[in-house]
C-alpha positions in Angstrom: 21.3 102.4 -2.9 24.4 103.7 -1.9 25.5 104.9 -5.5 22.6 106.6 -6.1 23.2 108.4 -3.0 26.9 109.3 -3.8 25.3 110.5 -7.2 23.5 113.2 -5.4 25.7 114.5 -3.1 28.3 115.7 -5.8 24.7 116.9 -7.6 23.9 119.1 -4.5 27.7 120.4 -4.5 27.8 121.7 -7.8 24.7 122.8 -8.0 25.1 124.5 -4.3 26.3 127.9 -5.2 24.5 128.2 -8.6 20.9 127.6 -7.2 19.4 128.2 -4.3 16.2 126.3 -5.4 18.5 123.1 -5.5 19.0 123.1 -2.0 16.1 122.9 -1.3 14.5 120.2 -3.7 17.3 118.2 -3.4 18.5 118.3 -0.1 15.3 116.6 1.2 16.5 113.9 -1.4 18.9 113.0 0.2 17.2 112.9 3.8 15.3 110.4 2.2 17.8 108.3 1.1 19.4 108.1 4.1 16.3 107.3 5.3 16.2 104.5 2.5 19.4 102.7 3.9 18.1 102.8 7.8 16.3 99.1 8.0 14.1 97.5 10.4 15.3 97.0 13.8 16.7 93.3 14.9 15.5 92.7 18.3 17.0 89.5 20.1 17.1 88.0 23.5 19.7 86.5 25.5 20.4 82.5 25.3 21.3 82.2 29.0 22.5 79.1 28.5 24.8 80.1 26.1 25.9 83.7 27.9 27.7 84.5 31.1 30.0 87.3 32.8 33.2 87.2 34.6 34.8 89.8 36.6 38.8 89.4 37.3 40.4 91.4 39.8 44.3 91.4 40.4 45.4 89.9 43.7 48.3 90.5 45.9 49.8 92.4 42.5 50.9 88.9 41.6 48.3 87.0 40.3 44.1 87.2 39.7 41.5 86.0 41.2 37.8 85.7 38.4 34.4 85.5 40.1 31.9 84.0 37.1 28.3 85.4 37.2 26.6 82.6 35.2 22.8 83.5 35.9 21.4 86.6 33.3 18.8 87.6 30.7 18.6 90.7 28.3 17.9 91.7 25.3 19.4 93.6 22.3 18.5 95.7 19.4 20.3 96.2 16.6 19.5 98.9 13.6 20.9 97.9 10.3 22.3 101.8 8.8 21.7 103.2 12.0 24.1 101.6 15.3 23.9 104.6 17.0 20.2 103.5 17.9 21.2 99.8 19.3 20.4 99.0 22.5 21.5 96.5 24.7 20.1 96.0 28.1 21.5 93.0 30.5 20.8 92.1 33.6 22.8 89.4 35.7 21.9 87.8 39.0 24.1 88.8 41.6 23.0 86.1 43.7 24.6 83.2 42.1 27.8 84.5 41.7 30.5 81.8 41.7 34.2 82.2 42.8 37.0 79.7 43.0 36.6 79.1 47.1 34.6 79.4 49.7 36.3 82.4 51.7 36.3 84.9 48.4 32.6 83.7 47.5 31.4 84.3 51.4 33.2 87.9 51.1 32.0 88.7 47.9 28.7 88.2 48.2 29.1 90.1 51.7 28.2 93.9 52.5 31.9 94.9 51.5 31.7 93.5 48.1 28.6 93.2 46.2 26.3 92.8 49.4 23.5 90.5 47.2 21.3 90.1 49.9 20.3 94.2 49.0 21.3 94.3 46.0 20.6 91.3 44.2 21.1 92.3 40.4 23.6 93.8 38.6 22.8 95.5 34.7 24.3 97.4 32.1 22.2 99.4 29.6 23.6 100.5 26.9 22.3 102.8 24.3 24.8 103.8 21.0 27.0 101.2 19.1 29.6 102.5 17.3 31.1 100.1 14.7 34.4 100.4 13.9 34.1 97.1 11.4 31.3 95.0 10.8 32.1 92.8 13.9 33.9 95.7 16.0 32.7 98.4 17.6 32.0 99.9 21.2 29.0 100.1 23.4 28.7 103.6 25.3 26.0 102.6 28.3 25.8 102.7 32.3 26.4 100.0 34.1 24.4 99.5 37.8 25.9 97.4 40.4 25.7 98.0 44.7 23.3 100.4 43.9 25.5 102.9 41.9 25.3 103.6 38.3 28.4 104.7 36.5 28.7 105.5 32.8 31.0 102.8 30.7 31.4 101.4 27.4 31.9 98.1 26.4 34.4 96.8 23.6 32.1 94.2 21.2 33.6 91.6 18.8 30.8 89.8 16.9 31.5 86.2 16.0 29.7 87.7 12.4 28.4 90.8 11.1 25.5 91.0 13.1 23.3 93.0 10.0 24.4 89.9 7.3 22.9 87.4 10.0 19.7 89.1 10.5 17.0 86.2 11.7 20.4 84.3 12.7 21.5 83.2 16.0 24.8 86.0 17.1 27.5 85.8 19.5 29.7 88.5 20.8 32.1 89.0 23.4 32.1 92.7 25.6 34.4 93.7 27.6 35.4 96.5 29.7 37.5 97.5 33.0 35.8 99.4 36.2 37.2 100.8 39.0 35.2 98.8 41.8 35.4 102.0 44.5 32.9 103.8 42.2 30.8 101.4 43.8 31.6 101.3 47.4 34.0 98.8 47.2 36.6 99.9 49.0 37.9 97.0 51.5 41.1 94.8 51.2 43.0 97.5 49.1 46.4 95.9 50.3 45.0 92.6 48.7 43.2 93.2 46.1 43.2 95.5 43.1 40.9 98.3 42.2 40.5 98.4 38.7 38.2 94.9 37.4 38.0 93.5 33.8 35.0 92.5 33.1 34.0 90.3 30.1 30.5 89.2 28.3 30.1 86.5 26.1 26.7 86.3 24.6 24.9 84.5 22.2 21.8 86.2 21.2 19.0 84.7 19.4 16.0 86.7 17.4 12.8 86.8 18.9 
């Protein structure tokens, strides 16, 4: 399909200047064979068994501290010829967030942090993948946590070309880094850092 379509092209630019009639027959050509290389959409939904979230934060400016958020479902859409029309839509459960002791957990689940007893989900919509590779490519979205929404985009890698695998099982790994007092959290400054990295690994499987 697409030497047919590179055919045309240098027909319509030679042709441009000598006939106006051209354009105009063969311009809508070419619409169409764009059209012709956009295929069906390949929806999936999340294996939560196979999918979590982590969130590290730098502490004291020495070292990190990662708080895993293990609980999430979601799904994703993926247009072979046209990524700018993927969607990916994840929710994780606030709630179950884990941490490596008892004092952070209690404090990040408090009112200072991510205050789960109100808000008790955290999700990130995204709606345009670029693809910078077959199995590269960021995620331009908003993410929702504490109440706030904030735009962000998310770094993929797929383990695989996500369009070759169509009907297949697909992993990929997002990643991004937020500034948590974009989202009220604004206590322990001294302690810990501002900016979070945040990392998805997913396995998606077609529904």
């Amino acid at each position: 399909m697409i030497e047919p379509f590179a055919h045309l092209v240098r027909i319509v630019c030679v042709m441009n200047d000598r006939n106006t009639l051209a354009r105009f027959v063969l311009l809508p050509l070419l619409a169409l064979f764009a059209l012709a290389n956009i295929g069906a959409p390949q929806r999936y939904t999340l294996d939560a068994s196979a999918s979590n979230v982590s969130a590290k934060v730098p502490f004291f400016g020495l070292a990190s501290k990662t708080a895993n958020f293990p609980k999430m479902q979601g799904a994703v859409t993926i247009v072979p010829g046209a990524p700018e029309r993927a969607v990916i839509d994840v929710t994780f459960d606030a709630t179950a967030i884990e941490a490596p002791d008892a004092v952070t957990l209690k404090r990040l689940r408090g009112e200072k942090f991510f205050w789960v007893e109100k808000y008790p989900a955290i999700r990130f919509v995204g709606r345009s993948l670029d693809l910078t590779s077959p199995t590269r490519g960021t995620v331009q979205g908003e993410l929702t946590a504490r109440g706030v929404t904030r735009p962000a985009t998310l770094d993929v890698t797929f383990a695989a070309d996500p369009v070759a695998l169509a009907g297949k099982p697909v992993s990929f790994t997002g990643t991004t880094t937020i500034d948590r007092r974009q989202f009220g959290m604004k206590s322990y400054q001294l302690i810990v850092g501002n900016k979070v990295d945040i990392t998805l690994r997913a396995r998606m499987v077609p529904r």
